[in-house]
C-alpha positions as protocol buffer text, in pm:
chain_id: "A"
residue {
  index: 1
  type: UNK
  ca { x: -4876 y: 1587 z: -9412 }
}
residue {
  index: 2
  type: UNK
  ca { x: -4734 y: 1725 z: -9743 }
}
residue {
  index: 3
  type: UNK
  ca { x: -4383 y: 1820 z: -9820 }
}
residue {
  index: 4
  type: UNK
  ca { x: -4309 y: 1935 z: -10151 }
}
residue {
  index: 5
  type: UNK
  ca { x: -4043 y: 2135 z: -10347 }
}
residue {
  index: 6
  type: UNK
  ca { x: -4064 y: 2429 z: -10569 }
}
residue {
  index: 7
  type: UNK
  ca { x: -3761 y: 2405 z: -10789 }
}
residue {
  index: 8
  type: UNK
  ca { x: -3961 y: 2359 z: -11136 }
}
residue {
  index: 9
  type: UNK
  ca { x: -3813 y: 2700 z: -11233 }
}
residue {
  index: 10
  type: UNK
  ca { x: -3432 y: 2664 z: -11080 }
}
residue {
  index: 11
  type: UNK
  ca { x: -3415 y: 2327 z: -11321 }
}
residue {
  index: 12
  type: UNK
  ca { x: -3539 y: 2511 z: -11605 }
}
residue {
  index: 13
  type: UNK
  ca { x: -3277 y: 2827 z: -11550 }
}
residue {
  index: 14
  type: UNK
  ca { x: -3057 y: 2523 z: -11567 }
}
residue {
  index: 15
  type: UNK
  ca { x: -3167 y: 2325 z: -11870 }
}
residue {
  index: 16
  type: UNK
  ca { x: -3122 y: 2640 z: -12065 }
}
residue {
  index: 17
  type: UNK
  ca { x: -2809 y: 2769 z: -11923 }
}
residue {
  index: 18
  type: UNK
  ca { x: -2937 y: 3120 z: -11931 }
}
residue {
  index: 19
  type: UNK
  ca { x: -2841 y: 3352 z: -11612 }
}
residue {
  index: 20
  type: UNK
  ca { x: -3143 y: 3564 z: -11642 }
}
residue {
  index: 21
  type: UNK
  ca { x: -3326 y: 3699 z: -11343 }
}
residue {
  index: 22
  type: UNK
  ca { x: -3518 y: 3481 z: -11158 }
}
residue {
  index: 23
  type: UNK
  ca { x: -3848 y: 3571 z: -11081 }
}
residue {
  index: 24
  type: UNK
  ca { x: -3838 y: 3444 z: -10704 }
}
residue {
  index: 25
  type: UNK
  ca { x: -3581 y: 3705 z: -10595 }
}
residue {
  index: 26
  type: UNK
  ca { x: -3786 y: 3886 z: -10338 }
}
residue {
  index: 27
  type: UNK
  ca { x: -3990 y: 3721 z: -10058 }
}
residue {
  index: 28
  type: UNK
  ca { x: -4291 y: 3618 z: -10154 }
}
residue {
  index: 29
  type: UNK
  ca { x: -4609 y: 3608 z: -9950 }
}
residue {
  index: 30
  type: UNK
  ca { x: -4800 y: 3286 z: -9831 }
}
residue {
  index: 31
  type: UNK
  ca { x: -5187 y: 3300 z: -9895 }
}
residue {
  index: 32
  type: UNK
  ca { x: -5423 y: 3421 z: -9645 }
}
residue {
  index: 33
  type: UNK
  ca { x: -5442 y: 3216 z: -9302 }
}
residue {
  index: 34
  type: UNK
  ca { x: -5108 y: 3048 z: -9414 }
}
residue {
  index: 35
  type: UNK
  ca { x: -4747 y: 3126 z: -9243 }
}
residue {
  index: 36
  type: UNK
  ca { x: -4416 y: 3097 z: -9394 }
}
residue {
  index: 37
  type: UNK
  ca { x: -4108 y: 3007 z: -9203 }
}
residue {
  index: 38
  type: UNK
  ca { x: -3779 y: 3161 z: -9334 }
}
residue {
  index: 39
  type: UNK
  ca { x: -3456 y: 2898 z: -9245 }
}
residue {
  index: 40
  type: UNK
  ca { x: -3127 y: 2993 z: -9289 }
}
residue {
  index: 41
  type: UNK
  ca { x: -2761 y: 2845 z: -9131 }
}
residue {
  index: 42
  type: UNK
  ca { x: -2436 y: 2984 z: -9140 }
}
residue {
  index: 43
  type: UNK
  ca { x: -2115 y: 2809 z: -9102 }
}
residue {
  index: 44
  type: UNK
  ca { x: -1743 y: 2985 z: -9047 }
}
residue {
  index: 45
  type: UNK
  ca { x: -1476 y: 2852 z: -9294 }
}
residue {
  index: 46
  type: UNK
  ca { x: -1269 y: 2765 z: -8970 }
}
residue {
  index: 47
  type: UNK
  ca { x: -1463 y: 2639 z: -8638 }
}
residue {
  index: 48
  type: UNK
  ca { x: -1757 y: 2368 z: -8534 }
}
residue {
  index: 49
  type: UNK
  ca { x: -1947 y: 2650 z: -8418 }
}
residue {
  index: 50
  type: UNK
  ca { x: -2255 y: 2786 z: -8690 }
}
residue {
  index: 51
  type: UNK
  ca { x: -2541 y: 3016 z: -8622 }
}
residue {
  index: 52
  type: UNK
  ca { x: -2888 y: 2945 z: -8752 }
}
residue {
  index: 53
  type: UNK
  ca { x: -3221 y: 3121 z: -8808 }
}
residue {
  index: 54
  type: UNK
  ca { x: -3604 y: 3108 z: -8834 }
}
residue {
  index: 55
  type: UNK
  ca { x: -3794 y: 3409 z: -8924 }
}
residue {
  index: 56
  type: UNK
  ca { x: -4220 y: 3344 z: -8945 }
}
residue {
  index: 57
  type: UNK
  ca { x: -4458 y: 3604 z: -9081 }
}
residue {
  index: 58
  type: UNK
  ca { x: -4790 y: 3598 z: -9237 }
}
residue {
  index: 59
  type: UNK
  ca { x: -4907 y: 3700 z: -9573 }
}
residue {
  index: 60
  type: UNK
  ca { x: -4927 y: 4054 z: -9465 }
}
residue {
  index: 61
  type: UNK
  ca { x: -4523 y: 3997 z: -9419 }
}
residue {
  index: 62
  type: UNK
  ca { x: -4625 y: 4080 z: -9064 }
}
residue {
  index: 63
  type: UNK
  ca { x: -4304 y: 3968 z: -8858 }
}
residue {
  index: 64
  type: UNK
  ca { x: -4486 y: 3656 z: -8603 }
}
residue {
  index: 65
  type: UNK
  ca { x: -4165 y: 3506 z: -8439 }
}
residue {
  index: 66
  type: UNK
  ca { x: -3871 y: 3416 z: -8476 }
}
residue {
  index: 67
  type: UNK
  ca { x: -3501 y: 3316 z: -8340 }
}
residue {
  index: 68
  type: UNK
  ca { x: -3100 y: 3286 z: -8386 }
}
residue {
  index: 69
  type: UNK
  ca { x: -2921 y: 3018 z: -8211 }
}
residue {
  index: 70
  type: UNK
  ca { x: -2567 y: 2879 z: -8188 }
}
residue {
  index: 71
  type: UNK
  ca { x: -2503 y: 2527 z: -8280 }
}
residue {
  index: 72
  type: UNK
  ca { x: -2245 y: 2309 z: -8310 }
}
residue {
  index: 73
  type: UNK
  ca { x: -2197 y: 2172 z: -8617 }
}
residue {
  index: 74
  type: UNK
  ca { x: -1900 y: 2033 z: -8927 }
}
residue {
  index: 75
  type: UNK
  ca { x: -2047 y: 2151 z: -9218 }
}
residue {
  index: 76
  type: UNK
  ca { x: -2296 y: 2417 z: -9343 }
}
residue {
  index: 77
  type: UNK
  ca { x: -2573 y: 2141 z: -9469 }
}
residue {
  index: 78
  type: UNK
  ca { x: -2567 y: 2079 z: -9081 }
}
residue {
  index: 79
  type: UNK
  ca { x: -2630 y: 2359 z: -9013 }
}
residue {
  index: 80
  type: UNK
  ca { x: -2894 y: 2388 z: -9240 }
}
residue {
  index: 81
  type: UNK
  ca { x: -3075 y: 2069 z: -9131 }
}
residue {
  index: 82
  type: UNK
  ca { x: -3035 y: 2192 z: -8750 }
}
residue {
  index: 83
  type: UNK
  ca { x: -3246 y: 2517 z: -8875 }
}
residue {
  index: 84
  type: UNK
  ca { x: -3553 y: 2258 z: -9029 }
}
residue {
  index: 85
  type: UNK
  ca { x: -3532 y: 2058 z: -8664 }
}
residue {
  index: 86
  type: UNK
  ca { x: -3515 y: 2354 z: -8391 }
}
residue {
  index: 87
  type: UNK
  ca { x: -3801 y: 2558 z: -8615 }
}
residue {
  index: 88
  type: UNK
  ca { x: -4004 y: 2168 z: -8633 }
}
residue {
  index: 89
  type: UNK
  ca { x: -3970 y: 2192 z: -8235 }
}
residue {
  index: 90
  type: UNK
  ca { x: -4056 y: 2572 z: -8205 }
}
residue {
  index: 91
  type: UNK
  ca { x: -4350 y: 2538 z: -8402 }
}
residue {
  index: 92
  type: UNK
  ca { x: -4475 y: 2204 z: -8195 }
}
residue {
  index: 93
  type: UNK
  ca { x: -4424 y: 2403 z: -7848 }
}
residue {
  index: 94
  type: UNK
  ca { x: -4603 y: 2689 z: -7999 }
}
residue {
  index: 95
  type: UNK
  ca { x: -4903 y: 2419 z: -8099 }
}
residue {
  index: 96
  type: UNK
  ca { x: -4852 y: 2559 z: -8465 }
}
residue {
  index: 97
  type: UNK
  ca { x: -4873 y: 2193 z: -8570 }
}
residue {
  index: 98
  type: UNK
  ca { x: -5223 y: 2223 z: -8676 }
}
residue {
  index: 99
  type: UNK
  ca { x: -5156 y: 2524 z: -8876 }
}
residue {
  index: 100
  type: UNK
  ca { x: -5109 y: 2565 z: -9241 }
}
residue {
  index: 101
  type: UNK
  ca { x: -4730 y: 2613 z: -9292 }
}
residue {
  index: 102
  type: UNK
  ca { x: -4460 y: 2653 z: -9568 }
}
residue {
  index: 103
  type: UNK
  ca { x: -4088 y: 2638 z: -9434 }
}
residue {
  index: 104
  type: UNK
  ca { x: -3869 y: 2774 z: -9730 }
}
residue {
  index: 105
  type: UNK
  ca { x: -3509 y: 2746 z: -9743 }
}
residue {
  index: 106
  type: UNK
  ca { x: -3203 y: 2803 z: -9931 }
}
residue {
  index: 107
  type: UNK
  ca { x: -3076 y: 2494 z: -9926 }
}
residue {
  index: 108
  type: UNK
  ca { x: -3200 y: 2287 z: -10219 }
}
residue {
  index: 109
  type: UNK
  ca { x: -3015 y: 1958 z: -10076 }
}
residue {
  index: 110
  type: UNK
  ca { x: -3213 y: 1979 z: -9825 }
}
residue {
  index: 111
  type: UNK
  ca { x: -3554 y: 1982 z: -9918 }
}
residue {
  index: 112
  type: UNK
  ca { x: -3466 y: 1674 z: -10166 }
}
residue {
  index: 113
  type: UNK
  ca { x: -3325 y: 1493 z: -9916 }
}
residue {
  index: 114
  type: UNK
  ca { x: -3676 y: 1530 z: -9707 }
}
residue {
  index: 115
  type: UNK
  ca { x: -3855 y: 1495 z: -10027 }
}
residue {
  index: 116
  type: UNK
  ca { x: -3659 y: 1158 z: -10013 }
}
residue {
  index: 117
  type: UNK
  ca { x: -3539 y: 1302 z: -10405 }
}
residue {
  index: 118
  type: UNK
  ca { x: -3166 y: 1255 z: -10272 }
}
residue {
  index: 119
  type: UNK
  ca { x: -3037 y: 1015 z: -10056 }
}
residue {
  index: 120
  type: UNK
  ca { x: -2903 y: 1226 z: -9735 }
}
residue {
  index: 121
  type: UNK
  ca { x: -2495 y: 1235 z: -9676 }
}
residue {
  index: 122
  type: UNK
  ca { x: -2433 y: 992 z: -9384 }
}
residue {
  index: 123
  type: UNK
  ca { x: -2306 y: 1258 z: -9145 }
}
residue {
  index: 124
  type: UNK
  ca { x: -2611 y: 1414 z: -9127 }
}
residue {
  index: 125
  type: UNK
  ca { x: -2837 y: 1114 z: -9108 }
}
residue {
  index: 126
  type: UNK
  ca { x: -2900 y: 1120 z: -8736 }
}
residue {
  index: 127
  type: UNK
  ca { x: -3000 y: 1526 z: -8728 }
}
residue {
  index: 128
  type: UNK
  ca { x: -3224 y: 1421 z: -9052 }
}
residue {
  index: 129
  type: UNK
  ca { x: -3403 y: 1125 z: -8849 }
}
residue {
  index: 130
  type: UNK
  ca { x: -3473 y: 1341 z: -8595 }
}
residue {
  index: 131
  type: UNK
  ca { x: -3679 y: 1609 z: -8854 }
}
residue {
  index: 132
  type: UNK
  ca { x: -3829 y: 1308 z: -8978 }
}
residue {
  index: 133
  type: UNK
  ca { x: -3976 y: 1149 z: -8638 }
}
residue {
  index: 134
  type: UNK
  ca { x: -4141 y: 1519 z: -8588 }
}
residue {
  index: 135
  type: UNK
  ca { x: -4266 y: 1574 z: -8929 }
}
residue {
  index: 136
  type: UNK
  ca { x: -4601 y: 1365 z: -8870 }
}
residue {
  index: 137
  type: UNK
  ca { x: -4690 y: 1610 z: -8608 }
}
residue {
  index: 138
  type: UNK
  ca { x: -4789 y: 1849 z: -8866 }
}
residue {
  index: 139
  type: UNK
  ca { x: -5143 y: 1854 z: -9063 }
}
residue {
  index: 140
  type: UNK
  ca { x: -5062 y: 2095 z: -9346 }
}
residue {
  index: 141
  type: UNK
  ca { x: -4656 y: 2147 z: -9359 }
}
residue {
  index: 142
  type: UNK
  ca { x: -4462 y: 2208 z: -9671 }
}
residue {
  index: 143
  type: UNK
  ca { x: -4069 y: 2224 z: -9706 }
}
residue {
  index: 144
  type: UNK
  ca { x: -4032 y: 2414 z: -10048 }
}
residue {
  index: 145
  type: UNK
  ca { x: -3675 y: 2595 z: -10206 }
}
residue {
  index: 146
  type: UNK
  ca { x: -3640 y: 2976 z: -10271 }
}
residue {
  index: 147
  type: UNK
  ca { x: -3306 y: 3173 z: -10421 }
}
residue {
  index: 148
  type: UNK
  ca { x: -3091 y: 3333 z: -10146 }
}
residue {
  index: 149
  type: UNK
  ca { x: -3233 y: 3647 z: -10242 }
}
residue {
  index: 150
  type: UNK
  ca { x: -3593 y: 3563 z: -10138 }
}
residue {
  index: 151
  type: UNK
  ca { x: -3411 y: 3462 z: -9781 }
}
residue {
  index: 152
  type: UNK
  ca { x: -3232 y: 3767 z: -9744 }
}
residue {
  index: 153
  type: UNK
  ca { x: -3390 y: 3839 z: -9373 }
}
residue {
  index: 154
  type: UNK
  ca { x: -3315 y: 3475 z: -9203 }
}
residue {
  index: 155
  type: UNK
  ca { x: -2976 y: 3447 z: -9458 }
}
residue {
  index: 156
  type: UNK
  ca { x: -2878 y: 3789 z: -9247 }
}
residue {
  index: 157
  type: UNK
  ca { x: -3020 y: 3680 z: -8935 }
}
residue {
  index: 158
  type: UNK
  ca { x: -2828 y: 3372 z: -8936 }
}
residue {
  index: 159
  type: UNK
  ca { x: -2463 y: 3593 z: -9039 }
}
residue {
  index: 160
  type: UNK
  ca { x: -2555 y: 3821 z: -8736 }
}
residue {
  index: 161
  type: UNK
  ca { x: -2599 y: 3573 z: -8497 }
}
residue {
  index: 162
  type: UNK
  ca { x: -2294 y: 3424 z: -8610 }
}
C-alpha cells in the first residue's frame, strides 16, 4: 500500500508568501487505468449534523460513482475523516481494493495525519483507527491534497447534501 501527499507546491506558495495562482486549480486527471476519488465534508456553524461526499471518475473525467450522506459529527475535520472511511468501505464492497486509486481531498490535516506527518487531534482518533484498520485492504491506494478549487464537484456535492 502507498499513501502519499502532494503538497510540495502548497509549502512552496507558502515559503514565498506570494498569492499567485496555483497551478492545481482545476481537476486534474489520473493516468490511464487509474481512478480518482473526490472527498469532501461539510459541517453547519450550528448543529452535530454534516453532509459528506465521494465523487470517482476515470481519466476520461468519466463520472464512475459516487454518494452524499448525512453524518453525525462535532467538527468539520470529522467530517472530513468520515468522507476517507465511508469511501475506504464503498470501494472494498465494490472489490475496488485491487485497483489503482488516488483519493484527493481538501483537507491537508488530513492526509498528514494518515501520512502519520501530524499527530491526529484526540477526538477524532477512534474514526482515524478505523481508516487505518481498512487501509491494508488496498494494493495501490494513495491519499494525496488538492486546493478547494480542484474539489469543486464533491466540495458542492457535500453543501447540497447538506
Amino acid at each position: 500500500m502507498q499513501i502519499t501527499v502532494q503538497k510540495h507546491q502548497l509549502q512552496q506558495q507558502q515559503k514565498t508568501g506570494k498569492n499567485s495562482p496555483h497551478p492545481n486549480t482545476t481537476w486534474i486527471p489520473p493516468v490511464q487505468g487509474m481512478m480518482k476519488v473526490n472527498i469532501d465534508g461539510a459541517f453547519p456553524t450550528a448543529g452535530y449534523l454534516g453532509a459528506i461526499s465521494s465523487i470517482s471518475r476515470d481519466h476520461t473525467g468519466r463520472l464512475l460513482g459516487g454518494f452524499t450522506k448525512s453524518v453525525p459529527a462535532s467538527s468539520a475535520l470529522e467530517t472530513e475523516i468520515q468522507a476517507l472511511l465511508y469511501t475506504l468501505k464503498d470501494l472494498l464492497q465494490q472489490g475496488k481494493h485491487h485497483s489503482d486509486l488516488i483519493i484527493e481531498t481538501d483537507c491537508l490535516i488530513l492526509v498528514e495525519v494518515m501520512n502519520r506527518e501530524r499527530l491526529p487531534p484526540w477526538d477524532c482518533r477512534a474514526l482515524l483507527a478505523e481508516c487505518a484498520d481498512i487501509l491494508p485492504s488496498f494494493s495501490n491506494l494513495k491519499v494525496t491534497h488538492c486546493r478547494r478549487s480542484a474539489n469543486a464537484l464533491a466540495d458542492w456535492a457535500a453543501k447540497a447534501h447538506g
